[in-house]
N, C-alpha and C positions, 0 to 999 in steps of 0.2 A: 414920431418921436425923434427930437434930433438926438444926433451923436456925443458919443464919449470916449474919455482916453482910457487907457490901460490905470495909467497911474491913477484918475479919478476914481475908476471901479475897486482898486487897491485901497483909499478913502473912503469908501463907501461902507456906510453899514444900515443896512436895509432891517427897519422894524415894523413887525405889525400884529395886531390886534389877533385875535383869537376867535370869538363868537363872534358869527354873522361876518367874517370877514376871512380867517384860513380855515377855518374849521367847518364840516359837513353839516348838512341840518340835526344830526343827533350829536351834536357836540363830541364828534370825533375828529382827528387828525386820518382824513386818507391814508393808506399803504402806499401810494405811487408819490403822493405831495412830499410824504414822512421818507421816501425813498431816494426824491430827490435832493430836498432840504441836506439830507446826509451826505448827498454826492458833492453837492455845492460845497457845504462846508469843509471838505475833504479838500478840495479844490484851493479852497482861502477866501471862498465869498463871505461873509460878515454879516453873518441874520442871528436878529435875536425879535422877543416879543415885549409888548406893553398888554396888558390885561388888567380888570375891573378883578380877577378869578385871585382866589388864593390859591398857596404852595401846594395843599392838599391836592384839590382839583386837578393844578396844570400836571403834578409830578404824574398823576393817570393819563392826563391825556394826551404830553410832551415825551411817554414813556417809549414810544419807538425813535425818537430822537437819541442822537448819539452826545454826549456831554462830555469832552474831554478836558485836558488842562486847560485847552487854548479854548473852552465855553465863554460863550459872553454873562455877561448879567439879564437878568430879566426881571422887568419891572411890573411886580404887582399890587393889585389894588387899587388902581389909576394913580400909581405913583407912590404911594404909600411907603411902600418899600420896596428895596434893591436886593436880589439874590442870586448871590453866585450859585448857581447848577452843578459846581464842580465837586466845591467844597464842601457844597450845602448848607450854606449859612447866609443872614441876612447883611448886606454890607451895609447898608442904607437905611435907615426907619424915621417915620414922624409920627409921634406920640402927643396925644392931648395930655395937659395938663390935668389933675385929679379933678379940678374944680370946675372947668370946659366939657370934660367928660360928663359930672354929674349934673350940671346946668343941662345941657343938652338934652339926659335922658329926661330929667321934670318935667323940660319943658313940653316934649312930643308926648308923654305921660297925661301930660295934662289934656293937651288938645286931643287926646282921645287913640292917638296912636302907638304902636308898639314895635320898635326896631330889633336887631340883630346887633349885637357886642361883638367888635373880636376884640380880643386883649393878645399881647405878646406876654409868657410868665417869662421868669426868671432863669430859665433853662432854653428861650427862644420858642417854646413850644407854643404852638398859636391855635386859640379855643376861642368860640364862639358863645357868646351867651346870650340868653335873653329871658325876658322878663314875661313874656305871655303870648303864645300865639294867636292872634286875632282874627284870621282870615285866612281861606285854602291856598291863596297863591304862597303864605311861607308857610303853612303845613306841607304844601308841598316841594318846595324848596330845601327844608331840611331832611326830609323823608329822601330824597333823591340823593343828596350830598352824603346821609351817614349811609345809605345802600351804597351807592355806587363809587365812592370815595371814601367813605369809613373816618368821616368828617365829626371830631365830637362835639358836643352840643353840650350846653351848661342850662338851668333856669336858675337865676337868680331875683332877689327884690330890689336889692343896692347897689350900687358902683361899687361902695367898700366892699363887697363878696368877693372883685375880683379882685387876684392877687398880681396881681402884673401890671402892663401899661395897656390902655385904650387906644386904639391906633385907627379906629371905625367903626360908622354907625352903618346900616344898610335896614331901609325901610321899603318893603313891597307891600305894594296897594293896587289900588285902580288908580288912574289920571286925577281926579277929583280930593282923592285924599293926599298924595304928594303934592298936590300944588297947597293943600291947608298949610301942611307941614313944612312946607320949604317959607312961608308966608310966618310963621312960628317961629321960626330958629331962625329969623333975618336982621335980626338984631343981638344977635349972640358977636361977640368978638373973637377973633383968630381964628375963624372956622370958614373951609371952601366947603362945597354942594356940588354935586353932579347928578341930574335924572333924566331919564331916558327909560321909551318903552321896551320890552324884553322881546328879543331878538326871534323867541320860539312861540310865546302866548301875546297875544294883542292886547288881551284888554288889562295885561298885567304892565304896571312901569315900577321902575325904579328909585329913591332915591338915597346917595351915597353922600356920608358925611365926615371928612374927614378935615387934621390940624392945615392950615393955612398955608405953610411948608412944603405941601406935596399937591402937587397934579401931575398927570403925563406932559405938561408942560416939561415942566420941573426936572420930572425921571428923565423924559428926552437930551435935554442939558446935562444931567447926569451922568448920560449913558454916551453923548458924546466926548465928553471931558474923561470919563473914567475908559475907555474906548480907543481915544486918540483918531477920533473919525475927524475928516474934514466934513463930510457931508451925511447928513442923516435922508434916508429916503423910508416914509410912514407909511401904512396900508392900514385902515382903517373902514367904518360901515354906520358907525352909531353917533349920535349926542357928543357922549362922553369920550369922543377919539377929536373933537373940535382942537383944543389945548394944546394934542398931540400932534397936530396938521400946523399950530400955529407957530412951534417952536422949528420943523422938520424944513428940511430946505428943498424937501420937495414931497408932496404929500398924492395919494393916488388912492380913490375910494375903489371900491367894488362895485360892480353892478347893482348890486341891490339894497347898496345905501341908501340912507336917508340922505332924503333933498337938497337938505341944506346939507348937507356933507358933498354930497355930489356936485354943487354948486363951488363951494371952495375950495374943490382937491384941481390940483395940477394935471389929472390924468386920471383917466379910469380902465381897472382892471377888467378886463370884460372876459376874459379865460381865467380871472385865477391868481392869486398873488405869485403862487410859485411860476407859471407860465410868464406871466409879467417882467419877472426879475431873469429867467432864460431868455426874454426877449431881448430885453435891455443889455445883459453880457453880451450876446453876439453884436451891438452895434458899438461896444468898448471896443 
């Protein structure tokens, strides 16, 4: 690893990923990582996250994180939206239009599949809806979320049910059925996609759909401009961390990335994001 200055590390703000990349195999944040993270930041090192997870989720599992005035933003959803931790409020958001929105669900409706609504209401409070469970992997996805995050859940038939903004679809299937769906919705206009297999079950994959406006691309950009970073340094494991490696000016997967991740990161974490970034300070 070549060297760094003082002043560069002072530029520096180090983001990364969550699942399959800081977090344990039962989607927790370590005591010793959470311990450090906190010493660092006491220090003035500059870490914050990018996550696919919503505010529900990370606020459990960020909860031994210390968040003070000087908290950064954190970017969820793959970009989706920007959240201050301090204030607790969304600084950032990209929203489908009514008509994108309901195009969208017809269309995956039609082809026989059934996604995940989250809508923003009018109060910022962010609900999840959906239209019909079709399959255990998001029977089991929802079951997990309202247990263990206390994450509420909506069924509705329409778009018009909900009264807020659409800000994402999320469709879990097998491989075979996201790739119909992704092949469905590829003529839709103003709409990005992201899928990826899930980090804890194999034969489950992902597919994420949101406005045009947002990827971790994008958030990355965000987060350096709202930031005042010279240099963004990413830690990532998945698919959907690609965008976020493309914008970062220096990107480092984990050991147990996927391939193609491992193939175009600049460096690989092989201890640990946290140990990685201790390494890197000592040769500032």
């Amino acid at each position: 690893m070549k060297e760094y200055s003082r002043t560069d590390l002072q530029n520096t703000l180090f983001v990364s990923d969550l699942d399959g990349t800081l977090l344990l195999p039962d989607a927790t944040l370590s005591p010793s990582d959470a311990e450090q993270i906190n010493a660092l930041s006491t220090e003035g090192i500059r870490i914050t996250y990018a996550t696919a997870r919503t505010i529900q989720s990370v606020r459990h599992i960020l909860s031994p994180i210390r968040f003070d005035e000087k908290a950064l933003p954190i970017s969820l959803m793959n970009g989706v939206l920007l959240y201050d931790p301090y204030k607790k409020k969304y600084i950032n958001k990209s929203i489908f239009s009514k008509e994108t929105a309901q195009l969208l669900l017809k269309v995956l409706t039609d082809h026989g599949v059934s996604p995940f609504i989250y809508a923003l209401l009018p109060d910022d409070q962010l609900l999840t809806f959906y239209h019909s469970i079709v399959n255990e992997p998001m029977r089991r996805f929802m079951n997990e979320r309202i247990e263990r995050y206390q994450k509420p859940f909506k069924k509705v038939d329409k778009i018009d049910e909900i009264k807020g903004d659409v800000i994402y679809f999320c469709l879990i299937a097998d491989q075979s059925t996201v790739l119909r769906a992704i092949d469905a919705i590829s003529k839709i206009m103003g709409i990005r996609h992201t899928s990826y297999r899930d980090v804890y079950l194999e034969d489950t994959w992902y597919l994420e759909v949101f406005d045009e406006s947002a990827s971790k691309k994008n958030a990355i950009n965000n987060l350096k401009q709202y930031c005042n970073a010279k240099k963004i340094i990413a830690f990532g494991d998945n698919l959907n961390d690609l965008p976020m490696f493309e914008a970062a000016d220096y990107s480092v997967a984990v050991k147990n990335a996927h391939p193609t991740l491992l193939k175009s990161a600049d460096a690989v974490a092989e201890h640990g994001v946290v140990e990685w970034i201790k390494d890197y300070i000592k040769q500032s």
